[in-house]
C-alpha positions as CSV (number, residue, x, y, z in Angstrom):
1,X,51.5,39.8,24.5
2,X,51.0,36.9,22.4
3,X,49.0,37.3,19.1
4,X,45.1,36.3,19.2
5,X,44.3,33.0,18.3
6,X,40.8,33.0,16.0
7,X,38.4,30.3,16.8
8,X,39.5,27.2,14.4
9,X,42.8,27.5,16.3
10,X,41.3,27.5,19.2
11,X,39.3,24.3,18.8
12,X,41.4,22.2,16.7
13,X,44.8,23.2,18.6
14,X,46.9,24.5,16.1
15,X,48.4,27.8,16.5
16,X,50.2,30.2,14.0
17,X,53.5,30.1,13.0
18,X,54.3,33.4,15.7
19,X,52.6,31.2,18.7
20,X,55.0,30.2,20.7
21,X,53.5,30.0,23.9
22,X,51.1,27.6,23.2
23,X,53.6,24.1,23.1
24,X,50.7,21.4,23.6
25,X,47.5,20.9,21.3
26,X,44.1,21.3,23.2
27,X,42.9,17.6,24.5
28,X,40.1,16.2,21.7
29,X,36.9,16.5,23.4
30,X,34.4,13.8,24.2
31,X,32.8,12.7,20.8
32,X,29.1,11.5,21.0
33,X,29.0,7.9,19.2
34,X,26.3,6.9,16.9
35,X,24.6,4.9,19.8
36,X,24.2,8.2,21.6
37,X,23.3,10.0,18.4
38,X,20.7,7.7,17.4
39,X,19.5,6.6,20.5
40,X,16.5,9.6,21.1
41,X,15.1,8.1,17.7
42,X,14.8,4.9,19.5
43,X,12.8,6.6,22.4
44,X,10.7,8.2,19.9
45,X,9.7,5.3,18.2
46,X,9.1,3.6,21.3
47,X,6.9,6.5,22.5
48,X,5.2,6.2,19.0
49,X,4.3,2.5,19.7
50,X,2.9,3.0,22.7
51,X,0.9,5.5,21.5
52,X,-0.4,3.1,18.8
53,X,-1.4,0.2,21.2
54,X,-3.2,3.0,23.1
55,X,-5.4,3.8,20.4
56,X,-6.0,-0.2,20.2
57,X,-6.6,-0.7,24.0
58,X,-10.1,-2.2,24.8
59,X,-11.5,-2.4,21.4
60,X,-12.3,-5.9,20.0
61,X,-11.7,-5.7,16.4
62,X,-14.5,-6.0,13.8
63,X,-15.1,-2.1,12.8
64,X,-12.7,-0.6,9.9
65,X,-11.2,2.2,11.9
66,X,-9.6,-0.6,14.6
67,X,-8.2,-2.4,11.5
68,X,-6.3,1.2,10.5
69,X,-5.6,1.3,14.1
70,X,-4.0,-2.3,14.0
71,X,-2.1,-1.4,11.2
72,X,-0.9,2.1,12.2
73,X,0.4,-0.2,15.3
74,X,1.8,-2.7,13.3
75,X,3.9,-0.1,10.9
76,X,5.1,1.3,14.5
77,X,6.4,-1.9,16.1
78,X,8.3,-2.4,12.6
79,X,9.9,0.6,12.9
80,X,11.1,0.3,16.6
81,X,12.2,-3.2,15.7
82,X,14.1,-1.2,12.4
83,X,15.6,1.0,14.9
84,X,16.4,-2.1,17.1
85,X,18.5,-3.5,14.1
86,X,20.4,-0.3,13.6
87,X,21.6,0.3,17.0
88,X,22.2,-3.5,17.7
89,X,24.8,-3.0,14.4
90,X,26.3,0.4,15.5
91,X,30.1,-0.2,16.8
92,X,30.2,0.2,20.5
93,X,33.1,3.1,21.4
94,X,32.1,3.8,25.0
95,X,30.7,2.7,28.1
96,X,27.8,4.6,28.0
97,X,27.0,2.4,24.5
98,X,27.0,-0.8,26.0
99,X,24.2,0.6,28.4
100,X,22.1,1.6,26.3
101,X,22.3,-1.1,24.0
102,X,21.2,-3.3,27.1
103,X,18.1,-1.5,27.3
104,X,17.7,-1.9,23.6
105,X,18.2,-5.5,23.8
106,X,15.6,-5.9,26.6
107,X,13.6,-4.3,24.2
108,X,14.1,-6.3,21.4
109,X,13.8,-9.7,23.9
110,X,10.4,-8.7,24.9
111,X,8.6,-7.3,21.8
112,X,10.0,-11.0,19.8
113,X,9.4,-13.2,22.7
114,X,5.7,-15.2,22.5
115,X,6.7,-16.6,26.3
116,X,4.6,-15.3,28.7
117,X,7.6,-16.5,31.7
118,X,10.1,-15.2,29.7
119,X,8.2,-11.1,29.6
120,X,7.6,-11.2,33.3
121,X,11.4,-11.8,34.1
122,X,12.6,-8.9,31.7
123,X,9.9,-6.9,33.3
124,X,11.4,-7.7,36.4
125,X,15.0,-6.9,35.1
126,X,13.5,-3.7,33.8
127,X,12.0,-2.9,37.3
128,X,15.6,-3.2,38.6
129,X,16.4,-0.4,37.0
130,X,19.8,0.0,38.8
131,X,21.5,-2.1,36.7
132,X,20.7,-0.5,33.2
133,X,22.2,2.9,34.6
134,X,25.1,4.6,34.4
135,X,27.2,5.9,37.5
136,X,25.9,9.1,38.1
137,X,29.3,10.5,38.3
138,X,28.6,13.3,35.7
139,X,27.0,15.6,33.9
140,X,26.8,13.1,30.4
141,X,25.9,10.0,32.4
142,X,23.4,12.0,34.0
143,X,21.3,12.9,30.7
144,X,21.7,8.9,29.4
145,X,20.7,7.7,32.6
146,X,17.5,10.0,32.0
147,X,17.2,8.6,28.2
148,X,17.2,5.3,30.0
149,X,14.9,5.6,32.5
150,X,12.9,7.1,29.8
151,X,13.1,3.9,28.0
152,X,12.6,1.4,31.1
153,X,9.4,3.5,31.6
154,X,7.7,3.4,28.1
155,X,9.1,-0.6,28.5
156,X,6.8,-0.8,31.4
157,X,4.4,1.7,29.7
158,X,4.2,-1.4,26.7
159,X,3.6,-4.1,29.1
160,X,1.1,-2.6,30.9
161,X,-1.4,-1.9,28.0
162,X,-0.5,-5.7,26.8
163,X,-1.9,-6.9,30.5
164,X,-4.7,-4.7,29.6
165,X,-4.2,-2.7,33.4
166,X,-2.3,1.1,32.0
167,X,-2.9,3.3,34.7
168,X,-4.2,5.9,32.2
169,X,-7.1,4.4,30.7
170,X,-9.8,5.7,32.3
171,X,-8.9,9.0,31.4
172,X,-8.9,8.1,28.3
173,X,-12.3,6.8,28.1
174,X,-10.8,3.5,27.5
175,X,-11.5,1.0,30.4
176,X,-15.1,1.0,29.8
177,X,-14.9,-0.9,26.6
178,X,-13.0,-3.6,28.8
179,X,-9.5,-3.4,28.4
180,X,-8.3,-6.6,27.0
181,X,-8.5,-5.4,23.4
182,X,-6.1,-6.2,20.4
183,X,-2.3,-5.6,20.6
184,X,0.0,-5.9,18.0
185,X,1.9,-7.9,20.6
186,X,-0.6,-10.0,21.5
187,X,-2.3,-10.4,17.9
């Protein structure tokens, strides 16, 4: 019986100078790229604006604690633009990359663009949601295609508090004061 291999040999594929039987190296496994990696911080940030232009929706400005709620959304969108930046300059080393970085991109089209025509098109692109996924031919492109669906729903989630309509304002006490507040995006 051939001597034990200890862990580190295991992984990396290098065997001991008495292990003969093992002639081929173990295949390098999938490595996550830095789009992958970095991508959930995206999300977060995303999740973090929306939150912010919740706290805005259907007030009209003119009392202090709006104007720290402006600003809190300001300092939010700045950061998801930040993180925009960084994963638009990340080098792309798989397929999965390029697919997020499309739903980045819609992001970063829609949160820059002033064009009313030009938002409900990418919302429409975003609504088609087919063609920011991944083939659902495995276990990886399974748990991206969630992240990204994730992302095409806080999209949505963005745009609906901007038309002043979110689903979820009446349970948070905000339709009564109107719903066409101040957004970042729209201030």
């Amino acid at each position: 019986m051939p001597p034990r291999r200890t862990y580190l040999e295991a992984v990396t594929g290098h065997c001991n100078e008495e292990d003969t039987h093992m002639t081929k190296p173990f295949p390098k496994a999938f490595s996550f790229s830095l789009i992958v990696i970095r991508f959930p911080h995206f999300l977060s940030s995303v999740a973090a604006l929306v939150s912010a232009e919740r706290d805005l929706g259907g007030y009209c400005g003119g009392d202090p604690a709006v104007d720290v709620w402006i600003r809190d959304a300001e300092v939010e969108l700045q950061y998801v633009l930040d993180e925009i930046c960084v994963l638009s300059e990340l080098p792309v080393r798989h397929d999965a990359d390029a697919y997020l970085l499309r739903v980045v991109k819609l992001f970063r089209m829609m949160l820059l663009s002033d064009n009313p025509v030009q938002v409900s098109y990418l919302r429409k692109l975003a609504r088609a949601s087919g063609r920011f996924l991944l083939p659902w031919d495995n276990p990886l492109h399974f748990r991206l295609n969630r992240m990204i669906v994730t992302a095409l729903e806080q999209f949505e989630a963005l745009l609906l508090i901007d038309d002043g309509a979110e689903s979820g304002a009446d349970a948070d006490g905000l339709a009564a004061h109107g719903g066409d507040g101040p957004s970042v995006k729209s201030a």
